[in-house]
GUFI-279987 format. One line per field, with one value per residue (C-alpha): residue number from 0; residue in three letters; x, y, z. Coordinates in nm, 4 decimals, always signed. Example, Ala and Ser with C-alpha at 12.3 -4.5 7.8 and 13.67 -1.06 7.14 Angstrom:
// residues 2
i: 0_1
aa: ALA_SER
px: +1.2300_+1.3670
py: -0.4500_-0.1060
pz: +0.7800_+0.7140
// end
This chain:
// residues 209
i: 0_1_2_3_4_5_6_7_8_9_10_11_12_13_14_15_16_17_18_19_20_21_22_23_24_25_26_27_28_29_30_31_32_33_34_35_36_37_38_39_40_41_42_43_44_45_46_47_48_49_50_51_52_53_54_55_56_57_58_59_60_61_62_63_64_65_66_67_68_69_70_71_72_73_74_75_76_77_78_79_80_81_82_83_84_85_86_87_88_89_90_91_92_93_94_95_96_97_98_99_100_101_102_103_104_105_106_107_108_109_110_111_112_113_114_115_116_117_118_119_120_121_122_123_124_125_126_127_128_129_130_131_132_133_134_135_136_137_138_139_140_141_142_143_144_145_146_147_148_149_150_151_152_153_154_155_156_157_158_159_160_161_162_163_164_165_166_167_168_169_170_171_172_173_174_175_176_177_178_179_180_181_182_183_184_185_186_187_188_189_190_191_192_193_194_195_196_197_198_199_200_201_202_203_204_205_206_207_208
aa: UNK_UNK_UNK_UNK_UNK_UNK_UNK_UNK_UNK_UNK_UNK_UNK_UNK_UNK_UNK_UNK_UNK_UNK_UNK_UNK_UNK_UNK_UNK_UNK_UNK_UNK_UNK_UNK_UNK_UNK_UNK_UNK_UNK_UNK_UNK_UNK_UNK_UNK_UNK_UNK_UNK_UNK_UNK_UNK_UNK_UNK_UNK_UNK_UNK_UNK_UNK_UNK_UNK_UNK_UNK_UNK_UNK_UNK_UNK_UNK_UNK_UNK_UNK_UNK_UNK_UNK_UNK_UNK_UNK_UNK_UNK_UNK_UNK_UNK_UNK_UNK_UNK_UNK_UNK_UNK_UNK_UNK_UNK_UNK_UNK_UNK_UNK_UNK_UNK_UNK_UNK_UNK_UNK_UNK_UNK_UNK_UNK_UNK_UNK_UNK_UNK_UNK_UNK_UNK_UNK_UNK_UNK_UNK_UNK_UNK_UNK_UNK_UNK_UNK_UNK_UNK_UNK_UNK_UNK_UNK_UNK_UNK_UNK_UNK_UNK_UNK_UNK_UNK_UNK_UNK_UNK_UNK_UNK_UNK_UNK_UNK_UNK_UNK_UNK_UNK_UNK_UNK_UNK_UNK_UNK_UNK_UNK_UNK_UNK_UNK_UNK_UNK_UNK_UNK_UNK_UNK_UNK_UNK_UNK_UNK_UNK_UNK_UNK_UNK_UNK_UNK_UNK_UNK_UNK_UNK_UNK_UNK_UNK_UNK_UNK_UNK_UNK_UNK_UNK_UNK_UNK_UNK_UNK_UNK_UNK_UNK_UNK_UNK_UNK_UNK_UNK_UNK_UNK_UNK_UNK_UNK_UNK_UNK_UNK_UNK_UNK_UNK_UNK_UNK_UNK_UNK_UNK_UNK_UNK
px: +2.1626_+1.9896_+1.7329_+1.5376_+1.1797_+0.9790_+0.6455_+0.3236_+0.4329_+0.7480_+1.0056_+1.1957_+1.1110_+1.5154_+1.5142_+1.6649_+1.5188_+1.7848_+1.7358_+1.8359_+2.1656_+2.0173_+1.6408_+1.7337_+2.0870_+2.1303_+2.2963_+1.9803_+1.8432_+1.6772_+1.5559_+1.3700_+1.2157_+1.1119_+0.9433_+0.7664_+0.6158_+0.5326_+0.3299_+0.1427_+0.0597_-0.0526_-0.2425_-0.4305_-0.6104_-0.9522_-0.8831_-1.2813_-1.2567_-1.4504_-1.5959_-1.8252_-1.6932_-1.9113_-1.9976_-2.1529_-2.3918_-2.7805_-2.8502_-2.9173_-2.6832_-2.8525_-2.6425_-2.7141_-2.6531_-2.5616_-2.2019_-2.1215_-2.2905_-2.2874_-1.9668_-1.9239_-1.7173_-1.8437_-2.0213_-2.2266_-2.3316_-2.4570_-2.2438_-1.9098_-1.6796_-1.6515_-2.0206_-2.1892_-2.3149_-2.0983_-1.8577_-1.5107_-1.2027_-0.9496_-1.1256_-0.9668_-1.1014_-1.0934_-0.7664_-0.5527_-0.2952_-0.1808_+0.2113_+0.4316_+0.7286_+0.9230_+0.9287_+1.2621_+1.2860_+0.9752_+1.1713_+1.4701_+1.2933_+1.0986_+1.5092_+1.5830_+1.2779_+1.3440_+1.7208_+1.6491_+1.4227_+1.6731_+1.9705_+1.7090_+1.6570_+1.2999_+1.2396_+1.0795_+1.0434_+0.7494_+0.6047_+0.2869_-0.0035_-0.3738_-0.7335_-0.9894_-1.2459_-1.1656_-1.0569_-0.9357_-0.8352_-0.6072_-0.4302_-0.3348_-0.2063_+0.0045_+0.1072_+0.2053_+0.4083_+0.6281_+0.6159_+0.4644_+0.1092_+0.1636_+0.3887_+0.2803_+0.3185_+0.2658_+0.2263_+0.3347_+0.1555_+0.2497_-0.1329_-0.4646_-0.5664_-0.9223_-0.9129_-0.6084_-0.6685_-1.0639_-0.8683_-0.6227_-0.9128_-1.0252_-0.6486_-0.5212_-0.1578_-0.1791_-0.1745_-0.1428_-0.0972_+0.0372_+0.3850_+0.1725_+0.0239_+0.3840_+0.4520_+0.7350_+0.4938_+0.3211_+0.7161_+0.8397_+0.5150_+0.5665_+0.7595_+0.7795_+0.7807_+0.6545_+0.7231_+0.5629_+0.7889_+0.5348_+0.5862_+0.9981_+1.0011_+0.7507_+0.9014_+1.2326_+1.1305_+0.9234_+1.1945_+1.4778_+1.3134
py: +0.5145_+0.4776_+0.2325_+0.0724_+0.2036_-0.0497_-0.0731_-0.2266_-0.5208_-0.5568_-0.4364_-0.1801_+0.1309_+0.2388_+0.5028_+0.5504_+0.6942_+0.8321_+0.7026_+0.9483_+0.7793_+1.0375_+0.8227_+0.4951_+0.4712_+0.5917_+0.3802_+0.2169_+0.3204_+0.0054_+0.1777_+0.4934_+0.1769_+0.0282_+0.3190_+0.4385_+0.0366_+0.0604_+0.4157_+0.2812_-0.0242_+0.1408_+0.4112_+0.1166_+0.0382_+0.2523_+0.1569_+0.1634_-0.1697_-0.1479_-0.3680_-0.3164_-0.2896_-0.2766_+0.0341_+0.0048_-0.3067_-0.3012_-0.4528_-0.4199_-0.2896_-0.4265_-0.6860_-1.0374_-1.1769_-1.1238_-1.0343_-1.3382_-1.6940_-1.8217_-2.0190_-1.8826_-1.5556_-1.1892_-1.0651_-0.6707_-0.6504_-0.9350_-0.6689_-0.7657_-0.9479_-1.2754_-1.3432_-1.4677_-1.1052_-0.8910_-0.6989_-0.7358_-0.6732_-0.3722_-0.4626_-0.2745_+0.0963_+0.3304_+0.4168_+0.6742_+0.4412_+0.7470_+0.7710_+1.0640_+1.0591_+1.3974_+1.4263_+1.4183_+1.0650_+0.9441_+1.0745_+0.8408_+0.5642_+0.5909_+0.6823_+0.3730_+0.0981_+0.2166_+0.1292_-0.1579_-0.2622_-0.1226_-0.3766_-0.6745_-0.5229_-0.5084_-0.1759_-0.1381_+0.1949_+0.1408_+0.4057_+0.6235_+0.4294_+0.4870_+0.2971_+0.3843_+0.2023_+0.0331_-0.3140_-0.5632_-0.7881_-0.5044_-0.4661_-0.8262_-0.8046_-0.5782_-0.7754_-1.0951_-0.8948_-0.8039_-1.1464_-0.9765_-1.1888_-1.4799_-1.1482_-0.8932_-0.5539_-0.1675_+0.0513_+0.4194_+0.6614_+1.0221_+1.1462_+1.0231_+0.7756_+0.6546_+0.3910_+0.2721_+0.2345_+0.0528_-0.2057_-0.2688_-0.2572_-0.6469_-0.7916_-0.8908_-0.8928_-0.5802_-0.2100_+0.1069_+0.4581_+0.7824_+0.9094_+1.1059_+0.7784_+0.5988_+0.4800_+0.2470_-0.0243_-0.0305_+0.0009_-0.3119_-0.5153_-0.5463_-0.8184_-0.5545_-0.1935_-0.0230_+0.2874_+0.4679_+0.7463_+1.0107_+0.9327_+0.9909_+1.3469_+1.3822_+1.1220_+1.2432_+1.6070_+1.5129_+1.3021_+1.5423_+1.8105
pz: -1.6398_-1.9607_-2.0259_-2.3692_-2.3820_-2.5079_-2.6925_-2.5994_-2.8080_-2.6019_-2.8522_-2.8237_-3.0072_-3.0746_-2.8113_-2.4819_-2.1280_-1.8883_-1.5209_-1.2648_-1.0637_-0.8078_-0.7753_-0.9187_-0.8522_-0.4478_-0.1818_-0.0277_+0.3201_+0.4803_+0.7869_+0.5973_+0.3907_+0.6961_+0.8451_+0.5048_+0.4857_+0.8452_+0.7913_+0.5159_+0.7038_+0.9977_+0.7810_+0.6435_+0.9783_+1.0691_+1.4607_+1.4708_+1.6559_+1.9929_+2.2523_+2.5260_+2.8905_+3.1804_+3.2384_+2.8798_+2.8925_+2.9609_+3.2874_+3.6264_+3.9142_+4.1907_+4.3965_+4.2599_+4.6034_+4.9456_+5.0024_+5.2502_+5.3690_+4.9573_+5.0040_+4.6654_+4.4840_+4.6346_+4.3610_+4.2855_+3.9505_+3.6547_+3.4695_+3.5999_+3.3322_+3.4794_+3.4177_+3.0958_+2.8334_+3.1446_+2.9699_+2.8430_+3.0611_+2.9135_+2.5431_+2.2218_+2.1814_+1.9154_+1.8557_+1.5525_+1.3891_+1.2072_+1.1773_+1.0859_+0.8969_+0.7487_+0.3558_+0.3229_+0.4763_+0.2833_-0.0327_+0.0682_+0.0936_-0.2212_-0.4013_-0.2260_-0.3168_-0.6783_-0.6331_-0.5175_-0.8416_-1.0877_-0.9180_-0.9200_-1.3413_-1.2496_-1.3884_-1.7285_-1.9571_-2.1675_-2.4196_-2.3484_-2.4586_-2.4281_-2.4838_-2.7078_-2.4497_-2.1469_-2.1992_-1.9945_-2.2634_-2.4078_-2.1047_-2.0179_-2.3524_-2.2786_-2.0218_-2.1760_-2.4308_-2.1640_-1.9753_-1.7133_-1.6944_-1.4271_-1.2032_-0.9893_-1.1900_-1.0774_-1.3841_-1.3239_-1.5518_-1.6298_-1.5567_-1.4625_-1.7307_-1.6524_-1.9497_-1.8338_-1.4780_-1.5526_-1.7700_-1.5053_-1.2392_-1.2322_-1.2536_-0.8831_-1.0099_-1.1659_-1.0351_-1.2293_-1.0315_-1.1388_-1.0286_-0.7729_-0.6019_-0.6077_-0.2787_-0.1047_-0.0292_-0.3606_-0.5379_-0.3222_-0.3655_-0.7182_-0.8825_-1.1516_-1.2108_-1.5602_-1.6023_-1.8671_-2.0114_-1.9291_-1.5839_-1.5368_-1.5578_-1.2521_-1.0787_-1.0269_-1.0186_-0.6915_-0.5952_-0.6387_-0.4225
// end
């Protein structure tokens, strides 16, 4: 599948990129999609959350009152959960969210979020480009030369970029990651995908393992 690779002004430069039918052009897999969105979801949560049950409060143990006579609840510690500052009955504990999923199916999933962007033409090729300084002026730009400034955008670079990525920094719409960092969640999140043409080769060699 070939594609136009466009400039930073939005016009196409005269050349073509070739699109791997093996990466962009699969028969899409919506359950390895699910379970690659569901990993990185669930790898997003620290499970630090905690509450204190009663074995963990300060206070006394001694037996508030006498076990019968009251006309009132038996009761043996101002710890116990049905009292006011006792603590909390089977409250969240620390817990590893982490997920595992094989490479080969995390591979399929990503073939298959960047099929899906291709058939919705959401995929652009856009030349290599780099900042003198970092500018986030320059960058949205960038962006409204492609139509791409009131739509959520992930821009795929080749390598590391650090002016790049520090322009992009302060723009909610807009992420930019290197082939490296491209994820399923990230791919699908984006109303648009830019790929820069320094990026394609790694892509699909990391895809085409």
């Amino acid at each position: 599948m070939k594609v136009a690779v466009l400039d930073i002004k939005g016009k196409e430069t005269g050349r073509k990129a070739e699109l791997s039918d093996a990466v962009f052009a699969i028969e899409p897999n919506n359950h390895a999609v699910y379970l690659d969105v569901k990993q990185y979801l669930a790898h997003q949560r620290q499970g630090t959350h905690k509450s204190k049950e009663r074995g963990e409060i300060a206070g006394s143990t001694r037996k508030i009152k006498k076990q019968k006579g009251t006309g009132t609840a038996r009761a043996g510690s101002i710890k116990s959960p049905i009292f006011r500052g006792g603590g909390r009955i089977f409250g969240p504990r620390p817990k590893d969210y982490t997920q595992k999923l094989n490479k080969n199916l995390k591979r399929l999933a990503r073939k298959s979020a960047l099929t899906i962007k291709s058939k919705e033409n959401a995929i652009v090729v856009l030349e290599d480009f780099n900042f003198d300084t970092p500018k986030t002026k320059d960058f949205i730009e960038i962006l409204k030369s492609l139509g791409l400034e009131n739509k959520k955008s992930l821009f795929v670079l080749g390598d590391s970029n650090n002016s790049v990525y520090l322009s992009s920094r302060n723009l909610k719409r807009s992420e930019v990651v290197t082939n490296s960092e491209l994820s399923t969640y990230k791919v699908l999140n984006a109303d648009n995908i830019v790929l820069l043409e320094g990026s394609l080769e790694g892509i699909e060699s990391t895809l085409n393992k």
